[in-house]
N, C-alpha and C positions, 0 to 999 in steps of 0.2 A: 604601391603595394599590390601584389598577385592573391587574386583571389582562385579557389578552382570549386566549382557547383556541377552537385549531381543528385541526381536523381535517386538512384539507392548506392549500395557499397557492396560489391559482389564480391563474395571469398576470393582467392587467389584461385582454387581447384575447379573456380566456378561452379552454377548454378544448374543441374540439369534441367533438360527442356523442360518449361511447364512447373519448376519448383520456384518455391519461394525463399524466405531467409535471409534476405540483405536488409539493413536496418538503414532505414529512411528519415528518422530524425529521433532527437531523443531531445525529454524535455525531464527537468529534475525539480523536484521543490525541496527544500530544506530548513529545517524547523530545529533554532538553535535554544529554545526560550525553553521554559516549562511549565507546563501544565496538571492539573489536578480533577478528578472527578469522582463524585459519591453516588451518581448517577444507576437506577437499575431500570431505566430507560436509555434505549439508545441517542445517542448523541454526537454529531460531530466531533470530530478531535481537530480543533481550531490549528490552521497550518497546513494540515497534513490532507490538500488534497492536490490535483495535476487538473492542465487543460490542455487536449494535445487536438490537434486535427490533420484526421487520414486523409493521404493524396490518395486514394482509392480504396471503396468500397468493401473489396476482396482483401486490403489488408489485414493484419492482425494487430493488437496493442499490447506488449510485454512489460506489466506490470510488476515490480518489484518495490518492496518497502522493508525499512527495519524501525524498529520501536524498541524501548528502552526502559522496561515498565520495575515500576517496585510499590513498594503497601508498606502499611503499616501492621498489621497481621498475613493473611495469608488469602483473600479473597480470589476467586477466580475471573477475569477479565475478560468479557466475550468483543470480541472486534469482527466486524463487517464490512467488505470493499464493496463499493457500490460505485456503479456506471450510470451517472446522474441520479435519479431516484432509486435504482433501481440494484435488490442486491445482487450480486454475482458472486461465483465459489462458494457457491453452498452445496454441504450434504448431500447427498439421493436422499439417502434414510432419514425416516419419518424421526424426530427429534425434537425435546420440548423446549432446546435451545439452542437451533440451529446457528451455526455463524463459521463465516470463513475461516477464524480461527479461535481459540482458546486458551488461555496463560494463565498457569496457574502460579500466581504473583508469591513472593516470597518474601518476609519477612525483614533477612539477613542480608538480604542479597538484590543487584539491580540485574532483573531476567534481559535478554536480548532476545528479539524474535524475529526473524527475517521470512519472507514468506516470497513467493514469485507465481504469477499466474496467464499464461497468454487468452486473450480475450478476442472475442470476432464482433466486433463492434457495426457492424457491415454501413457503415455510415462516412461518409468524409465532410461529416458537420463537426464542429466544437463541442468535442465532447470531452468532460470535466471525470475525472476518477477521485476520490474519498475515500475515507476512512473514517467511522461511526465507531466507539465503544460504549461498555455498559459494564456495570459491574454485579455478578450473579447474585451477590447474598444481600448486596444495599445497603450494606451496616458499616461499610469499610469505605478507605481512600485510596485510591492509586494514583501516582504520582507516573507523569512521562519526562523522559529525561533527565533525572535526577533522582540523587540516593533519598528515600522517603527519609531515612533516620540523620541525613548529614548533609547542610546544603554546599557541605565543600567540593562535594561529587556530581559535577553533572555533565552529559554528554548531546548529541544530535542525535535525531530522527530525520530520513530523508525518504520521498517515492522517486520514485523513479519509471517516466514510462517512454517506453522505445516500442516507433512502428515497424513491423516487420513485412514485406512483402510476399505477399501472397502467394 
């Protein structure tokens, strides 16, 4: 069997001097089960996180995730990507609910949310990416990956994260 290893994967049009952009590995997690929370603390979202580590410092990590969210009324579902403890893609603006993103859950319906963010993680240690939810009003359920009203409906959530060269 031929294997062939490399280092990164340069466009065809190639890389001008000094740029970055080749994607150095990609690592995926994928979350086929589902889950529930009534939580208006944040909280892990069991599954949905990555462990990737940069061959170099000056890389970057391109985070991409989709979520699969529904309720049983209409609650708003605040979610937070964090790079080990810490959150990332937040706001500038001062906000009394800041978070990477916001879904406003539907009753009738299973919302899909996809989001993407490049990160400068400046580390070539193992570093782990997450996803935290909460739910704004605490009186509701939202359900991931499946239709809140019917468990005949149900789909994946995956992250996704690819190093990119500096």
């Amino acid at each position: 069997m031929s294997q062939i290893k490399v280092n990164s994967i340069i466009p065809v049009g190639g890389v001008a001097s000094g740029q970055g952009g080749g994607i150095i590995q990609t690592i995926q997690t994928f979350k086929g089960d589902t889950t529930t929370t009534t939580s208006s603390s944040f909280s892990d979202i069991t599954g949905m996180s990555a462990t990737i580590t940069p061959t170099s410092n000056s890389n970057k990590v391109l985070v991409r995730f989709t979520l699969h969210l529904s309720s049983g009324s209409n609650p708003v579902v605040l979610v937070n990507l964090l790079r080990g403890t810490t959150n990332i893609a937040q706001p500038t603006v001062t906000d009394t609910h800041p978070s990477t993103l916001q879904v406003w859950t539907d009753a009738d319906n299973m919302i899909t949310q996809t989001y993407e963010f490049l990160d400068s993680p400046a580390t070539t240690s193992a570093t782990t990416y997450k996803l935290q939810w909460r739910i704004h009003d605490g009186s509701s359920t939202v359900k991931l990956n499946g239709y809140f009203g019917n468990t005949n409906y149900n789909t994946t959530s995956t992250m996704t994260l690819q190093e990119v060269s500096g």
